[in-house]
N, C-alpha and C positions, 0 to 999 in steps of 0.2 A: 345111450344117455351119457357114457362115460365120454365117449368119443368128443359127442356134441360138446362137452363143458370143456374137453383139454381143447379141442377148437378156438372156441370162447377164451380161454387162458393166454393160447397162442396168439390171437388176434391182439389182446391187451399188452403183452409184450413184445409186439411187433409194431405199434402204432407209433409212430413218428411221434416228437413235441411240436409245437405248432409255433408261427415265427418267431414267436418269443421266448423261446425254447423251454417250455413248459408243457408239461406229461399231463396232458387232460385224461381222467378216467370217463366212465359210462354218463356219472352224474359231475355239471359244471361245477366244482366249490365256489362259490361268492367268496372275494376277498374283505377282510372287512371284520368288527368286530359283532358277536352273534350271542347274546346272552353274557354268561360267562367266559365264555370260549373266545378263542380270536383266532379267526384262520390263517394262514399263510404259504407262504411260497416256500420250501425248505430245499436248500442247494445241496442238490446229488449228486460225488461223482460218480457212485455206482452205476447208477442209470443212464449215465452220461453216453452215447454211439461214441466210437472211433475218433470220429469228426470233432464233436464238443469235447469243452472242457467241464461243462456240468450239464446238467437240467432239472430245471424245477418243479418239483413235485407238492400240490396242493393238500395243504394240511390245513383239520377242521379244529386243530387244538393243541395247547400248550402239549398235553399227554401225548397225544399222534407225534409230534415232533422228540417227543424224546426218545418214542418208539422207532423213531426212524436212524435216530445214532447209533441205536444199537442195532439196528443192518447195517448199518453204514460199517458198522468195526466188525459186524461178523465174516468172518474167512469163510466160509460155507454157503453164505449168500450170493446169488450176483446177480439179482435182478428183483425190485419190486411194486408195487404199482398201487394206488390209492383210488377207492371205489373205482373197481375197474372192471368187476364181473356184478351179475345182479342173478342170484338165487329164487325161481319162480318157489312160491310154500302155498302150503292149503289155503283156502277160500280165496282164489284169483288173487292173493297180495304177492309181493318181491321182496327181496332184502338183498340189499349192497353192503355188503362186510367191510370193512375200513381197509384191510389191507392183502393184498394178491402176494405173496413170496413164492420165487422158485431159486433150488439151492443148488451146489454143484456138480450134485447127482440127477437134475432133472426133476426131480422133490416139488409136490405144488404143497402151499401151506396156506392159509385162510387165517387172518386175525383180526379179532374184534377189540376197540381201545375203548375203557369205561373207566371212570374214575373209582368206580366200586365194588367188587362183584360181589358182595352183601346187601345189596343195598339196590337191585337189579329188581323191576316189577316182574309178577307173574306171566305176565301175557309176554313179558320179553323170551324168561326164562325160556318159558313152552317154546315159542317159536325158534329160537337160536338152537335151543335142544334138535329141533325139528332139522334146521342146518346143518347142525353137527354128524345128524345119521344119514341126512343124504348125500354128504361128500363123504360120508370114511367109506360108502359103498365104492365111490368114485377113486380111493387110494388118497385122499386128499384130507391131511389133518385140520382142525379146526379148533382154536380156542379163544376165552378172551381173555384178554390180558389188563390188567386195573394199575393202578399208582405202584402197589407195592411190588409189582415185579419189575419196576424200573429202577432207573438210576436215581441216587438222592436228589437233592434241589442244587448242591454245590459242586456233586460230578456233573451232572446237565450241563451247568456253567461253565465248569473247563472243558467238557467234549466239545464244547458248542465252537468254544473258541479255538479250540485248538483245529475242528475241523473246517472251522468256515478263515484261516489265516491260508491256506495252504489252495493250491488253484486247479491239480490234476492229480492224478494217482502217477507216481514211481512204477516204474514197468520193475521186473523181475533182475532184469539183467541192471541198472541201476543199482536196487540194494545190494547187489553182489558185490558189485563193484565199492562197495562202502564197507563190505561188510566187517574186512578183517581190522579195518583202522577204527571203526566202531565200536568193538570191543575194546581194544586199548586205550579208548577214553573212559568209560564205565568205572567208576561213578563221576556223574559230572553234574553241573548244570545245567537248566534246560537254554539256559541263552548261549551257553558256551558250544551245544547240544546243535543250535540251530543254526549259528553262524558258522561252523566247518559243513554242515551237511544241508540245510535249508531245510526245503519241501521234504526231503523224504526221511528226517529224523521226525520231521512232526506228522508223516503218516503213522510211522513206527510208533508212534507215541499213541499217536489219536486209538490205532488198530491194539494196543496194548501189547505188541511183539518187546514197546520201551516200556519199563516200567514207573510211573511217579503216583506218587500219595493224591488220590482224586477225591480224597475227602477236605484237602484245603484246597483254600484256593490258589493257582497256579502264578506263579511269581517267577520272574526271569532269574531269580536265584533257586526254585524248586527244582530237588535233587533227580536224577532220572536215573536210572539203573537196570539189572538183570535183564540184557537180553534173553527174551525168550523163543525158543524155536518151535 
């Protein structure tokens, strides 16, 4: 059983994006607005192969995309994938979890995105419960994650910007090569910030290695500071 799912895991992170360089999962998402929700394309460089500079990963919801900046900044992350495994559960049904994570240790993670988790009917509870205890057999954590374990509504706004201004990831050797004239500017501006260093002070920033106040909003005069290692 175990075998079969890391299989399955493996195939979802091996699948190509398709020629418009979009990471289709198991289930097509419709683009388009759906209720409340509004889906979209959200640009990954994480997920990006070699070859690209992004790819785009379909998202069911304002929450799902905020969900995804915070893989996008986590260092432990490198790879994740949106309804991309489908979970067989009691009486012949399935369940496609929102999000497939694997981290730098090989790590599989499972996450479910709900605007509530108070607020979650019973028959979900049960069944997601049901999830829950058939991957942690598998070594495979599972949780779900609601509004409040995300980022505020005015961090959202500056990760958003700051990750979607910037076109590839900095390779390692890169911020090396910045690194010691980067601290001799500290404390600065974030425009001052971007025009000696471009792309890779606004990865730094976006990944929060730079540090600025993400509770306002971000202004070419907002302060950036305390490299962190």
């Amino acid at each position: 059983m175990r075998v079969a799912f890391i299989a399955t895991a493996r195939d979802a992170f091996l699948r190509p994006p398709d020629l418009a360089a979009r990471q289709k999962g198991k289930r097509d998402v419709q683009l388009g607005s759906r209720g409340g929700s509004r889906t979209s394309l959200f640009p990954s460089k994480k997920n990006a192969r070699a070859a690209d500079v992004a790819v785009f990963v379909p998202m069911e919801s304002r929450l799902e995309q905020a969900y995804a900046l915070c893989l996008e900044r986590s260092p432990s992350v490198i790879a994740y994938r949106t309804q991309a495994i489908e979970v067989p559960v009691p009486g012949g049904r399935s369940h496609l979890p929102d999000f497939l994570i694997c981290d730098d240790g090989g790590r599989l993670f499972v996450r479910e995105i709900k605007l509530d988790k108070t607020t979650l009917k019973k028959a979900y509870i049960e069944k997601t419960e049901w999830v829950r205890d058939h991957l942690a057999l598998m070594g495979v954590d599972y949780q779900i994650i609601d509004r409040a374990d995300l980022p505020s509504e005015c961090e959202q706004k500056n990760l958003k910007r700051v990750h979607n201004s910037y076109a590839s990831l900095p390779t390692a050797l890169e911020i090396e090569l910045v690194n010691s004239d980067l601290h001799a500017r500290l404390p600065c501006t974030y425009s001052e910030l971007v025009e000696a260093f471009g792309d890779i002070a606004k990865h730094l920033i976006f990944t929060g290695q730079l540090q600025i106040d993400w509770q306002r909003p971000l202004t070419p005069d907002t302060e950036v500071s305390k490299w962190m290692t």
